[in-house]
Structures are given as structure tokens and as C-alpha cells.
DOGU-149215 format. One record per residue (C-alpha): x, y negated, z negated. Coordinates in pm, whole numbers, padded with zeros to 5 digits. Example, Ala and Ser with C-alpha at 12.3 -4.5 7.8 and 13.67 -1.06 7.14 Angstrom:
! DOGU-149215
> u|v|w
> 01230|00450|-00780
> 01367|00106|-00714
! end
This chain:
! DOGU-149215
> u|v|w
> -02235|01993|00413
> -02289|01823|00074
> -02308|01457|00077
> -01975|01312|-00168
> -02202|01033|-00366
> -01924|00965|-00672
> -01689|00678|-00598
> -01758|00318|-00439
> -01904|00435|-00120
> -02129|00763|-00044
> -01982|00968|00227
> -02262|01162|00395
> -02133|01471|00671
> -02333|01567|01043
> -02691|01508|01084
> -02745|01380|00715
> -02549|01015|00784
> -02834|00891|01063
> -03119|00976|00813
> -02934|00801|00538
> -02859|00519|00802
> -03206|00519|00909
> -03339|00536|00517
> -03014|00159|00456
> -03230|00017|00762
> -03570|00046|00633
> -03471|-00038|00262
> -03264|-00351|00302
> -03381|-00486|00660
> -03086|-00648|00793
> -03106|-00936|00991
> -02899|-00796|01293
> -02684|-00450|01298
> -02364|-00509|01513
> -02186|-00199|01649
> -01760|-00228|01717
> -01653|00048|01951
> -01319|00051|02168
> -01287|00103|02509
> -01279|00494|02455
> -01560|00561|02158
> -01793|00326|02379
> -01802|00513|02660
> -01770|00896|02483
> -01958|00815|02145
> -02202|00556|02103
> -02436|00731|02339
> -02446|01020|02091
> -02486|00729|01804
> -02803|00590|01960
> -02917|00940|02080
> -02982|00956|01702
> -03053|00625|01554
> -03341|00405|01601
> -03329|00000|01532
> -03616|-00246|01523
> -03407|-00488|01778
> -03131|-00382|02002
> -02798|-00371|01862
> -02522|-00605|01982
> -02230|-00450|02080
> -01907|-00554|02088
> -01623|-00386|02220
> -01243|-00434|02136
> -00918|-00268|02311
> -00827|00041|02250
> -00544|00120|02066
> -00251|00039|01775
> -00143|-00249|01973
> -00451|-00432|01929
> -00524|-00374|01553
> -00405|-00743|01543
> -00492|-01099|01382
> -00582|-01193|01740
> -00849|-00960|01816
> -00936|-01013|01466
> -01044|-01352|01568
> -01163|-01257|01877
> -01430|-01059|01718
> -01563|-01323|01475
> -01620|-01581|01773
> -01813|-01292|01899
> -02046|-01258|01571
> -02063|-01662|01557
> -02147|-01701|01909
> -02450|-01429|01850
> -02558|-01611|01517
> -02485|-01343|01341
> -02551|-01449|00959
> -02426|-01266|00628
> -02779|-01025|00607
> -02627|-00863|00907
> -02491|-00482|00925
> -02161|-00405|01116
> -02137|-00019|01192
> -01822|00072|01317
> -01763|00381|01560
> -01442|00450|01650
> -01087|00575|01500
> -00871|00456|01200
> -00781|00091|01424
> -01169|00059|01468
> -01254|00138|01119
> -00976|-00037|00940
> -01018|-00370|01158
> -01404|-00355|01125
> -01396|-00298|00808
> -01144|-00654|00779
> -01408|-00808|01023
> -01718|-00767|00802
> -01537|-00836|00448
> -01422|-01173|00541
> -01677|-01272|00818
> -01916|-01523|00599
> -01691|-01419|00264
> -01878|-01073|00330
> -02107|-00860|00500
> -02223|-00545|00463
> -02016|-00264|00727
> -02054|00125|00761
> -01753|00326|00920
> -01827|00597|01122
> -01493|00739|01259
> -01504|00982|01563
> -01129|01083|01497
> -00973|01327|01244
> -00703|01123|01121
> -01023|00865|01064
> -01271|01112|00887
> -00946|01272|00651
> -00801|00888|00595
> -00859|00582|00736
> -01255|00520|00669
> -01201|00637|00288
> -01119|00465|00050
> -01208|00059|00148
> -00921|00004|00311
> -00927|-00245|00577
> -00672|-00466|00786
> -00465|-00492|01051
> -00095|-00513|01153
> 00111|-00817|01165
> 00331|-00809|01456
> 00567|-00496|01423
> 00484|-00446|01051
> 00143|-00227|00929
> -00079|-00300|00788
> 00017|-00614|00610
> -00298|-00863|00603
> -00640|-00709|00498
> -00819|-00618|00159
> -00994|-00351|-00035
> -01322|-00348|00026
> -01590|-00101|00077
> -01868|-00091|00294
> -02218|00061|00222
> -02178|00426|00331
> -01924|00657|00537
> -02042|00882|00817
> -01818|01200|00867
> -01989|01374|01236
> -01768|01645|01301
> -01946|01625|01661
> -01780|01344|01759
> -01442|01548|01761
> -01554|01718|02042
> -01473|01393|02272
> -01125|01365|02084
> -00793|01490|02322
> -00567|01768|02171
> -00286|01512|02095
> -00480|01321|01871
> -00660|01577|01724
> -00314|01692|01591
> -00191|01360|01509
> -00519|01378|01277
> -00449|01699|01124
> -00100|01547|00963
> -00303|01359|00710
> -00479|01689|00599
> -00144|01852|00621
> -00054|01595|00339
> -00341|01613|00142
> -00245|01994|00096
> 00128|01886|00013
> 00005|01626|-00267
> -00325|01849|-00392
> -00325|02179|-00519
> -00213|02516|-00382
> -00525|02678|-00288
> -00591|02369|-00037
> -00242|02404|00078
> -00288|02759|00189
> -00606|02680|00383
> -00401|02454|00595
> -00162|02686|00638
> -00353|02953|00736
> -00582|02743|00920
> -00574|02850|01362
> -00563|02512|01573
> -00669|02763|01870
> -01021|02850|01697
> -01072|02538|01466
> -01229|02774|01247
> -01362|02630|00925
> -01235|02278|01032
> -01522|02103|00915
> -01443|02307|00535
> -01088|02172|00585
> -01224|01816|00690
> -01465|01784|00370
> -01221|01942|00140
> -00949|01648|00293
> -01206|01398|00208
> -01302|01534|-00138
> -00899|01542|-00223
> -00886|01132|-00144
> -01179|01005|-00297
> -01097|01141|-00602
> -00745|01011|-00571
> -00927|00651|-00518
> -01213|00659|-00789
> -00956|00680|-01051
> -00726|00412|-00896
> -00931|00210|-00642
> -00678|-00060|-00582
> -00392|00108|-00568
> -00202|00035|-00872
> -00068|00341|-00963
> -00210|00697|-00890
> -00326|00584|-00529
> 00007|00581|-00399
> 00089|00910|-00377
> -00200|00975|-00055
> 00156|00767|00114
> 00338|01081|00102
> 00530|01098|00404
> 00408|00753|00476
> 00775|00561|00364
> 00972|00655|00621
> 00622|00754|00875
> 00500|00426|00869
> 00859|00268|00954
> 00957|00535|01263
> 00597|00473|01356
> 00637|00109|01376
> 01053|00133|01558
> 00867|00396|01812
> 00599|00081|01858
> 00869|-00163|01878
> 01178|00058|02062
> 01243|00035|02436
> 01421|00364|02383
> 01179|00600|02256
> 00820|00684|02340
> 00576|00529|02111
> 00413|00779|01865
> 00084|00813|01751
> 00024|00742|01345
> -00005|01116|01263
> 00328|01201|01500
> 00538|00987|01272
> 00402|01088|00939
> 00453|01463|01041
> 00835|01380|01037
> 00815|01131|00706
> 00668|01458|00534
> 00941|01640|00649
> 01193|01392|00527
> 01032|01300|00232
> 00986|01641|00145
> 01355|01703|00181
> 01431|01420|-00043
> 01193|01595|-00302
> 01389|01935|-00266
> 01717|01698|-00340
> 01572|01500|-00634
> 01328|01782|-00820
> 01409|02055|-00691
> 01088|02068|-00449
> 01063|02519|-00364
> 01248|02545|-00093
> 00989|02816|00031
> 00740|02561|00039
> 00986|02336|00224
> 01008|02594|00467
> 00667|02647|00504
> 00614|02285|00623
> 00864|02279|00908
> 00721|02560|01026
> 00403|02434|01069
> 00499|02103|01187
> 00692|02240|01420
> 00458|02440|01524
> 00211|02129|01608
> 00422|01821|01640
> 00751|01788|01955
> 01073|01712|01770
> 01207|01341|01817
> 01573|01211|01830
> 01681|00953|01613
> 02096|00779|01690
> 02234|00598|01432
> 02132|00275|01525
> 01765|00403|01492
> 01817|00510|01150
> 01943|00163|01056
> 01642|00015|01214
> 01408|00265|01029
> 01567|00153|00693
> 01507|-00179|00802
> 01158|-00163|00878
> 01101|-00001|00531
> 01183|-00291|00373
> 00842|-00425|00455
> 00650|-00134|00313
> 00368|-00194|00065
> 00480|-00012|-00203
> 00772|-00183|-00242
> 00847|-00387|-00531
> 01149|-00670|-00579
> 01292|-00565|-00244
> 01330|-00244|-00416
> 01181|00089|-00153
> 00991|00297|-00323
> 00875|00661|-00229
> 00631|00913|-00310
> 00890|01261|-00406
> 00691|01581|-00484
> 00802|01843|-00774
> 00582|02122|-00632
> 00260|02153|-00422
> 00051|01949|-00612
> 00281|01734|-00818
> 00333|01412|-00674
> 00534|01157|-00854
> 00523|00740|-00707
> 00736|00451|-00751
> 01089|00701|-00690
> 01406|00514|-00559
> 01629|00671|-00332
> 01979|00555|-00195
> 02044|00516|00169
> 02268|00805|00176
> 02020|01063|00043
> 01801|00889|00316
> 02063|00952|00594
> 02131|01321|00484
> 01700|01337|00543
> 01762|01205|00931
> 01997|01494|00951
> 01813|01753|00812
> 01493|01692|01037
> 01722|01681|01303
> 01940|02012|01277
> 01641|02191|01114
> 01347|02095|01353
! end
């Protein structure tokens, strides 16, 4: 597939990224190349990663938990003792293999590590090749809230293997697959009908969808890297996702979901709220439960949940003056940020996923 060189980072697909990796190697000789894996992507993907790639010295690898829980200031800190205690100075290259917690905490790792040094992401997930590695941003979560310490920066190249899928289990293949999804919500009809048409039993033309996914966010980015305006619509669904995610995280009472789980239902919802604000089609409104349904199990949310969700999405990014503000759409393809919507129009959302779904 063709390499996507326009925007702040190259993004190079298959057997092209460990040519271009080897070709970054040879031209600017790092001092050391450190590899971050978790527990999971060290045992079923670096093999495949050194399989292909050839260094000068042996690689140091380091290897963090696996999992949301530990995308955290802690292991954060873990990590750069690790780097110090190997010497590791700012000529070095960090290459990080893994999913969207690897990616956007070794990302975080490498641009403050030294004030800076130079990182590629390699992400062995879908949710990571549609989302997380694009774009240059990096971070991590601060206790129950996402997200909220880490900056925009981006590393020297992204590396989008669709091979690496293969080690990936079905449940977070389709937590991946929300993102993309998204992209088709917030994008243009043609893309939208490829997802819907697209047979989770085959995975026919996935790696189409995948490069299409990516093409439809780095454009999004190179005209708004740091997210001042046009950026925020790629949080469609992401309002109300990132806050059930974050109550499933916290909640005794309901079983935590993965990141693409809880942005399935914030589409959804969101997408209800656009039908009630813009008049959204309702055809295409029906379109995306049925396909959600179709991939993601329907959760139950009690009133006391709800007010906890609402609470949670006081903390979210795009906020501004306390005020919560969403990304509505007026048709496939027509996103519009910075929208404020009332708690009741909010509750009457809870209720529609919930009778509807």
C-alpha cells in the first residue's frame, strides 16, 4: 500500500516500514534504539519485529504492564528510571510496539525523556493503526480521568503492519473497528458505505478500510495539528465514550469495557443527539445501530450511572469554562464541534440506546 508522506510524520504500511526503519538507522545512527512492548505484544510481536529488522547493537527492551490500568504517571516514571539506568542519552531511538496504551505512553516517554527524543510507533492493534499512533498524540491517564497529562508531539515515522493483527483476539479487534466506524460517520459517504458493507467474518479488504481510516485522520490533523478547532470532530462519540469508558474502569457494578466498547455506544448517543439538534437522517441513524449492534453486547446503565457519566464528562478535554462540549453531526460527513447540549437531551440519549439497542 502507498506510503501517506504529507503531514508531520510519514506513515509507511506492511513490509515498506522495516526498509524505511532500516534506511532512519543507517542515516541518522542513533546512539541506542529502545523497544517498549507490554506483556502481550512482547511475547506475540516483537519476534516478528526482529524477524525483520537488523541493529548494529542489541536493542534494550523494556517491557511495561499490559493494559488501560497502567497507562499511568507511575509507570511513566517507571520507564524513565529504566532509560537512565541504561544511559540512555537524547541520540537514542524509542520504537514502540504495542496498542494505543503502548503507543500513546511511549510516545509521552520519548517527548519528555531528556526534553526529547526521537520515538517511532508501531501499533499491532486496530484501534492503534486507525487512531491512537496518528496524529502525535501522546499521554496517559490521571487516575480515573483520560488522558489528561501528555503533549502533541510526533515521532519520526508510523508503521501500519496489518500482520500483526493476526495475534490480536476477536474482542479487540472489534473494539478497534469502532474508531473506523467513526471515521465513516464524520468523513464522507462513500467511506461510510465501505464500512457498512464491510464482512467481519472474511475481513475482506480490511487493510483498504485500515489505510482509508488512516488517510481520513491525517488529513483531519495536517490542517489542525493541535487541536484547536477542526481536530475535534475525530471525538465523535468520544463525549459521552470516553466518560462510560472511564465509570466502567472505575464501577464495581459493571464490567470494565474496552476503549472501542464505550465509544460504540457514545456514537450511538451522540448520534441521537445529532438527529435531535440537526436533524441527523434518521436512515443513517438506523444504519448505525444496526451495525453496532451487530458487533458490540448492549450495556445497562441505572440512573445513578447516568449521573456519574455526566459527572465524569465534566473532565473532558474539549470542554471549555466548565461548559461540555460535543461533536453533533448534520449528515454523514458533516461534523460540527464545540455544540452544547442540556442534561435532559443527554438523559433522553441514555434512553434511546437503551430501548433501541
Amino acid at each position: 500500500m502507498q506510503a501517506i508522506t504529507s503531514g508531520a510524520a510519514p506513515i509507511y504500511f506492511n513490509q515498506q516500514i522495516y526498509s524505511e526503519i532500516s534506511a532512519y538507522l543507517a542515516e541518522n545512527n542513533p546512539s541506542s534504539v529502545v523497544i517498549l512492548t507490554d506483556d502481550n505484544t512482547y511475547a506475540d510481536c516483537l519476534p516478528l519485529l526482529l524477524e525483520q529488522l537488523e541493529f548494529k547493537t542489541e536493542p534494550n527492551i523494556l517491557v511495561m504492564p499490559a493494559g488501560e490500568a497502567f497507562k499511568t504517571m507511575e509507570v511513566t516514571v517507571s520507564i524513565i528510571d529504566e532509560l537512565s539506568n541504561l544511559l540512555t542519552d537524547r541520540k537514542a531511538l524509542m520504537i514502540n510496539l504495542g496498542g494505543g496504551v503502548v503507543t500513546d505512553l511511549g510516545g509521552f516517554v520519548a517527548s519528555i525523556y531528556k526534553r526529547g527524543i526521537s520515538y517511532i510507533n508501531l501499533p499491532t492493534s486496530l484501534l492503534a493503526m486507525v487512531d491512537a499512533s496518528v496524529g502525535g498524540k501522546t499521554g496517559v491517564d490521571h487516575g480515573m480521568l483520560k488522558n489528561q497529562i501528555g503533549v502533541i508531539n510526533n515521532g519520526a515515522m508510523v508503521g501500519v503492519d496489518i500482520d500483526y493483527l493476526a495475534t490480536l483476539p476477536e474482542r479487540q479487534m472489534r473494539s478497534g473497528f469502532a474508531e473506523i466506524i467513526k471515521h465513516g460517520l464524520i468523513s464522507n459517504a462513500d467511506y461510510w458505505s465501505a464500512v457498512l458493507n464491510f464482512d467481519p467474518q472474511t475481513l475482506e479488504g480490511l487493510d483498504t478500510l485500515i489505510r482509508d481510516s488512516v488517510v481520513i485522520k491525517n488529513e483531519v490533523v495536517k490542517q489542525d495539528p493541535t487541536e484547536k478547532g477542526l481536530r475535534k470532530v475525530l471525538n465523535f462519540g468520544h463525549t459521552l465514550g470516553h466518560a462510560i469508558e472511564t465509570y466502567s474502569l472505575e464501577s464495581d457494578s459493571m464490567e470494565d469495557l474496552l476503549h472501542g466498547e464505550a465509544i460504540a455506544i457514545g456514537l450511538v448517543m451522540e448520534t441521537f443527539l445529532s438527529r435531535e439538534r440537526f436533524a441527523f437522517p434518521e436512515e443513517e441513524l438506523q444504519k448505525l445501530k444496526s451495525i453496532v449492534k451487530s458487533y458490540y453486547p448492549k450495556v445497562a446503565f441505572d440512573q445513578a450511572a447516568i449521573e456519574e457519566i455526566q459527572g465524569y464528562m465534566l473532565h473532558d478535554k474539549k470542554n471549555v469554562k466548565g461548559q461540555v462540549n460535543f461533536v453533533l453531526l448534520r449528515d454523514i460527513g458533516q461534523p460540527e464541534f464545540d455544540q452544547i447540549v442540556d442534561n435532559e437531551l443527554i438523559n433522553r440519549a441514555f434512553d434511546f440506546y437503551m430501548k433501541e439497542m
